[in-house]
C-alpha positions in Angstrom: -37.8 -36.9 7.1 -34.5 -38.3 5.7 -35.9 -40.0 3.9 -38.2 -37.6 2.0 -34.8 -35.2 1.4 -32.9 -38.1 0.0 -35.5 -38.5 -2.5 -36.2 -34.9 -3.2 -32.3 -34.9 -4.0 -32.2 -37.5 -6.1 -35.0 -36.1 -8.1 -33.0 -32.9 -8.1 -29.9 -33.9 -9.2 -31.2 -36.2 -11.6 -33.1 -33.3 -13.6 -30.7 -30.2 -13.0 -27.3 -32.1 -13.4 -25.9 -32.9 -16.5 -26.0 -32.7 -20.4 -27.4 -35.9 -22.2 -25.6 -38.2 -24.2 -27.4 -39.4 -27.4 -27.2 -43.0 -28.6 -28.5 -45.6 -30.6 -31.5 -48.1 -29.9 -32.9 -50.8 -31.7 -30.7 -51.5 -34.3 -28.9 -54.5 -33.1 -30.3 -56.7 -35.1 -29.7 -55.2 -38.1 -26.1 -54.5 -37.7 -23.2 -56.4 -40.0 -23.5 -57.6 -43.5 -26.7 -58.9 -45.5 -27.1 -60.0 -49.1 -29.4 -58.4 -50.9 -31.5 -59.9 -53.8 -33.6 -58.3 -55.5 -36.1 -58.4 -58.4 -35.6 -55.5 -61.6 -36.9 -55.4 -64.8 -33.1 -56.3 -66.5 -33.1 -59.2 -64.3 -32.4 -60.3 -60.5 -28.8 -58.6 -58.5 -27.2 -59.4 -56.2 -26.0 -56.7 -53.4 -23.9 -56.7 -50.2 -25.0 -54.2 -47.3 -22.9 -53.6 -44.3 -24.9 -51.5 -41.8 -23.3 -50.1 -38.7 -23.4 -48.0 -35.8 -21.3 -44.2 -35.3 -22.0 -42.2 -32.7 -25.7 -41.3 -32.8 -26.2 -42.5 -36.3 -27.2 -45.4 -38.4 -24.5 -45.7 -41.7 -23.8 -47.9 -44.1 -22.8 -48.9 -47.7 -23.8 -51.2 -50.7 -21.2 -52.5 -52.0 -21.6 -54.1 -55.9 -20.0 -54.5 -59.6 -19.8 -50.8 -59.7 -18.1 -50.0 -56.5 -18.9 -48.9 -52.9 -21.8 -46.5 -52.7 -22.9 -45.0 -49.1 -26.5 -45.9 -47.7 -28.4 -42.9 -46.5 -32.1 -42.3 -44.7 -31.7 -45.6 -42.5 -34.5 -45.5 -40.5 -35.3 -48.8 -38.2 -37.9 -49.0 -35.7 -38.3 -52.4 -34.9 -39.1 -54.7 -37.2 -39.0 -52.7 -40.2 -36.2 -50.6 -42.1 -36.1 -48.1 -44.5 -32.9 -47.2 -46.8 -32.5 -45.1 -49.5 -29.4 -45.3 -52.2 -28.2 -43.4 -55.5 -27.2 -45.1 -58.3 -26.7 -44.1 -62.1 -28.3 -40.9 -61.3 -31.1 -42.2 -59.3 -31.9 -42.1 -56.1 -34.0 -45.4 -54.9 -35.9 -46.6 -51.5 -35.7 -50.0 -49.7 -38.7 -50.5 -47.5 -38.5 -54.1 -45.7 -39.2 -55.8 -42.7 -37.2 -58.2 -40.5 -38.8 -61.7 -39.6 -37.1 -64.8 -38.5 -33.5 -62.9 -39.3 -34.5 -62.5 -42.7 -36.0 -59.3 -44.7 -38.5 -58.9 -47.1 -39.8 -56.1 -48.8 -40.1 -53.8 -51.8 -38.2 -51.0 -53.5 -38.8 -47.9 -56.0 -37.4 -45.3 -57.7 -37.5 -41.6 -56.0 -39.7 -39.8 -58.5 -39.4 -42.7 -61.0 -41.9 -45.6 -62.4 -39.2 -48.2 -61.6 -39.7 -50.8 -58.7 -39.6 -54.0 -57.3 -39.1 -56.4 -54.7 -36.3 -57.8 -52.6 -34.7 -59.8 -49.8 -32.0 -60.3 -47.5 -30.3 -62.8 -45.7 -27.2 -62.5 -43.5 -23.8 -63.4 -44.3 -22.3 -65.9 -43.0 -19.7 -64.3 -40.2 -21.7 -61.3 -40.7 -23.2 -60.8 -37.4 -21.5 -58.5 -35.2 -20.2 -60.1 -32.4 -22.0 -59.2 -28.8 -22.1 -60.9 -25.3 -25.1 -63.1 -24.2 -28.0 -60.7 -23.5 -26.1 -57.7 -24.0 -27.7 -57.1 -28.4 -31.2 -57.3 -26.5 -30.6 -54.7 -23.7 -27.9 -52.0 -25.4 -29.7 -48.8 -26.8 -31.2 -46.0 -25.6 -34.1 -45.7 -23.6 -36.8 -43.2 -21.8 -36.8 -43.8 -18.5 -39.3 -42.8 -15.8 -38.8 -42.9 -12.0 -42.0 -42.3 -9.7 -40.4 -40.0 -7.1 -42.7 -37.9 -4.6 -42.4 -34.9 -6.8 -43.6 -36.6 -9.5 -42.6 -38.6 -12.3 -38.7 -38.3 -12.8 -38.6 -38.8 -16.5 -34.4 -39.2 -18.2 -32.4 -40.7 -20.7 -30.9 -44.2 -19.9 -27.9 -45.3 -22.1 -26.8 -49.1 -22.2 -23.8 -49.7 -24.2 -22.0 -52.8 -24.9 -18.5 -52.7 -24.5 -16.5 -55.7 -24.8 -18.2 -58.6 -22.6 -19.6 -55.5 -20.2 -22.6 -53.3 -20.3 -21.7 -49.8 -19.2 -24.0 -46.7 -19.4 -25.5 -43.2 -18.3 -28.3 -42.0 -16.8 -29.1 -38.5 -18.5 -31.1 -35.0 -19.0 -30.7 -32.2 -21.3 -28.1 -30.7 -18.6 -25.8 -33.7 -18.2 -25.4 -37.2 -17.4 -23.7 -39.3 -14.8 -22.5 -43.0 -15.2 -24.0 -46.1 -14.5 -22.3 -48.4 -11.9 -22.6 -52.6 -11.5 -24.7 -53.2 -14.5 -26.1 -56.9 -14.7 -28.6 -58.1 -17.4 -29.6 -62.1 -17.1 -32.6 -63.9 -18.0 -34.4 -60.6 -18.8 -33.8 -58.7 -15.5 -32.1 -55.8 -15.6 -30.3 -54.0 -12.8 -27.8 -51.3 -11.9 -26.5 -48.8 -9.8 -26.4 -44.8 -9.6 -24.4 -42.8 -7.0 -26.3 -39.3 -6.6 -24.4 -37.3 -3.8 -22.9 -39.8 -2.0 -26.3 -42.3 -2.2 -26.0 -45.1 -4.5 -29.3 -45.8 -5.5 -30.4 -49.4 -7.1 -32.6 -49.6 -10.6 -33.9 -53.4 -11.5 -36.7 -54.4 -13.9 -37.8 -56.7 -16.2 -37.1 -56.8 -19.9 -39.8 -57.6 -22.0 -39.4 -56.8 -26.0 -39.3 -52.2 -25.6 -40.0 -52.2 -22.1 -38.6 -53.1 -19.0 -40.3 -52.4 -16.0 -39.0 -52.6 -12.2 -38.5 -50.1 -9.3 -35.6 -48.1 -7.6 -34.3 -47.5 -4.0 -31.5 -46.7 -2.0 -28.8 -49.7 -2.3 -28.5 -49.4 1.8 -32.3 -49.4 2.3 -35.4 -47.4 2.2 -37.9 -46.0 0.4 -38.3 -46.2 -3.5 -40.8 -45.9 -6.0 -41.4 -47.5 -9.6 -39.5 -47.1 -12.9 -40.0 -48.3 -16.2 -38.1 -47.0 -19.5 -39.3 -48.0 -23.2 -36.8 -48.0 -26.0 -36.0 -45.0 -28.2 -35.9 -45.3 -31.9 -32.8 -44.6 -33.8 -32.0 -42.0 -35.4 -31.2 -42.2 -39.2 -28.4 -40.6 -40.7 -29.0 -37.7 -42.6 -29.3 -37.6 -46.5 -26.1 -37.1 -47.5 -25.2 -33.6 -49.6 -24.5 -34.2 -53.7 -21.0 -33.0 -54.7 -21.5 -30.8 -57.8 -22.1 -32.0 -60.7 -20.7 -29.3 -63.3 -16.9 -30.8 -63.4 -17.9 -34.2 -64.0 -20.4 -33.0 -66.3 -17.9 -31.6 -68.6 -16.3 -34.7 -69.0 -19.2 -36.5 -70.9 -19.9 -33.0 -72.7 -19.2 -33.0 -76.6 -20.3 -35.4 -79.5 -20.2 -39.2 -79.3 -21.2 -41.6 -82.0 -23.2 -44.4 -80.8 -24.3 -47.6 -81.8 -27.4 -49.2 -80.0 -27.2 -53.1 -80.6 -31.1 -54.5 -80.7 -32.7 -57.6 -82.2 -33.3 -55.9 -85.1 -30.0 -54.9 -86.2 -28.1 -52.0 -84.7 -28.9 -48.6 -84.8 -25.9 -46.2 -85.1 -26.6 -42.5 -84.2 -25.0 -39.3 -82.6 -25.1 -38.7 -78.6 -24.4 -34.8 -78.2 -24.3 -33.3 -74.8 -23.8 -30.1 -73.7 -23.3 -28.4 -70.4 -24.9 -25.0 -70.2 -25.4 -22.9 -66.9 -23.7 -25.6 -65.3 -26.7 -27.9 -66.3 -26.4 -31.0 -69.1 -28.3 -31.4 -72.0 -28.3 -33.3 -75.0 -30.3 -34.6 -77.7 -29.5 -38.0 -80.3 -29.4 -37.4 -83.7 -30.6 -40.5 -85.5 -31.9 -41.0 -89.1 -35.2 -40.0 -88.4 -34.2 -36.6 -86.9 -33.1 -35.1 -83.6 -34.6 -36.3 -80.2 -34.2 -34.7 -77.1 -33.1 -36.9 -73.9 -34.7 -36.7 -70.8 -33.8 -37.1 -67.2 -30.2 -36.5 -67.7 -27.9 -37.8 -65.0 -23.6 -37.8 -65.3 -22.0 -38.7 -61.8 -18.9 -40.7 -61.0 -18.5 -41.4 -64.7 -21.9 -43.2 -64.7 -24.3 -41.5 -67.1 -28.5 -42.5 -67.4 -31.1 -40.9 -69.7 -34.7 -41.5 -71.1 -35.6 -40.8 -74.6 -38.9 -41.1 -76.5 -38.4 -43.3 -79.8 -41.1 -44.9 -81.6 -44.2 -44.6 -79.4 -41.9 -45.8 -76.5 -39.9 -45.1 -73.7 -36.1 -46.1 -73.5 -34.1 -45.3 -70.5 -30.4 -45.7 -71.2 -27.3 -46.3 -68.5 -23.7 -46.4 -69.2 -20.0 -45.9 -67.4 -17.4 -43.7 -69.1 -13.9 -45.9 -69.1 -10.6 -45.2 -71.4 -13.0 -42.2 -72.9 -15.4 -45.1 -73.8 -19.2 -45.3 -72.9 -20.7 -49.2 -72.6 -23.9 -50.0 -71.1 -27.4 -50.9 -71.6 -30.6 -49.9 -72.4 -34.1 -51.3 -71.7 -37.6 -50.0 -72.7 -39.1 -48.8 -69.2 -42.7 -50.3 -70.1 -41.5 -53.2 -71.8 -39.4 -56.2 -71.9 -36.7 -55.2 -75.0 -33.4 -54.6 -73.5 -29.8 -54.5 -75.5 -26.5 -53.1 -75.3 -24.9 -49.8 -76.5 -21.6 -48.3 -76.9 -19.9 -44.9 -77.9 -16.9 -43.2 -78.7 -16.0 -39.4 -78.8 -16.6 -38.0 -82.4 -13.3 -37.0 -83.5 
């Protein structure tokens, strides 16, 4: 009969008791910095990621010639990942998977004809540090208890901290702390103390899944347990800052000279800022075109025109009131360079 009520109490306070703590799972492989290559139609880059954990979330950042930008939308559920970035206007998405500590995959642009491939490769030194065992069993997991009022299903945190794993056991009411936490050779096992009984979880660890039993540390009756791993959760997309203030920066008449293999082209850029949205239009020798997919953030600007049966997509950085950049036919192999200066 003691027995029976010791369970029926654990079971109790296990589901009634306490407000869960979300975490992270999975993602321990993926943490630190990676070089990223990867394949465009101007040419291979070279980017460095640095991907790491806060709180609840996956975050990160890409860090190249133009500065830092923030990663947003990771998403990693073991082995692959998903990122998404904006750059010159546009927002892109890297879908890859990790094999043998290296990823390889493919990336496009969000509403755009533009994509590719790319890989990854760790830094050297770029591994975050983390005791033996520890990467393979931190995370968060759901755990299920076979108890005689059924199955007993919670929230198991493992965190590493330091050279120790420390942790909670949890439900949507609260959580209470893990005690004596071991993890060797794939076995798992650790203490809870539930109104004065400590009761012992062990199991073996097998890629998402460990599996084991539980029972009262000073004897008695238990049941099985098991817990597969949770998968992280990604960051959310992170808000654009309006544009209208930078916009009016860029806005006004620029003459522009496009330097091809043909020659170069000189022309007016003209953009305007209306409603708080940007326009413009180029006025060349053969008449006025008007650009598409205008883009002006963090003094980068990017637009497509339509010239000569073809496509162009132009990209550029505003410095000591100066545009420089490049442009490149979006269908085709031409490419050149291209500069402007306010029109007096």
């Amino acid at each position: 009969m003691r027995k029976k009520l010791s369970l029926a109490v654990l079971s109790l306070l296990l589901a009634c008791g306490f407000a869960a703590e979300p975490g992270l799972a999975g993602i321990e492989s993926i943490l630190g910095k990676w070089l990223i290559k990867a394949e465009t139609p101007n040419g291979p880059i070279e980017v460095d990621f640095e991907m790491r954990q806060e709180g609840n979330q996956l975050v990160g950042t890409a860090a190249m010639m133009q500065g830092t930008i923030p990663l947003s939308a990771i998403k990693y559920e073991e082995p692959n990942l998903t990122v998404e970035l904006s750059l010159g206007g546009s927002n892109y998405r890297l879908l890859g998977t990790l094999k043998d500590g290296k990823f390889t995959g493919t990336w496009e642009q969000v509403g755009g004809d533009m994509k590719g491939t790319w890989s990854a490769e760790r830094k050297a030194g770029g591994a975050l540090a983390a005791p033996a065992g520890a990467a393979g069993i931190a995370g968060t997991w759901n755990s299920i208890s076979a108890t005689p009022n059924g199955d007993l299903a919670l929230t198991l945190e493992l965190r590493q901290e330091g050279d120790k794993i420390n942790g909670t056991l949890s439900s949507d009411r609260g959580s209470v702390p893990i005690q004596a936490v071991s993890y060797k050779e794939n076995k798992l096992q650790f203490d809870v103390d539930l109104g004065g009984t400590v009761y012992r979880v062990e199991g073996i660890h097998k890629e998402n899944k460990v599996e084991g039993k539980w029972y009262p540390a000073a004897g008695g009756e238990g049941g099985s347990w098991n817990a597969t791993r949770k998968a992280a959760t990604p960051a959310p997309p992170e808000t654009p800052a309006p544009a209208v203030a930078a916009s009016s920066v860029i806005e006004g008449t620029w003459n522009t000279v496009a330097v091809s293999p043909d020659g170069n082209l000189s022309f007016q850029s003209v953009f305007k800022l209306v409603g708080g949205a940007l326009s413009g239009q180029l006025v060349t020798p053969d008449g006025t075109i008007p650009v598409q997919k205008l883009s002006f953030s963090d003094n980068r600007l990017s637009f497509e025109v339509d010239y000569m049966g073809g496509t162009y997509r132009i990209e550029g950085v505003l410095a000591n009131g100066k545009l420089t950049g490049r442009w490149s036919a979006v269908s085709g192999s031409e490419t050149g360079t291209w500069s402007a200066e306010r029109k007096p």
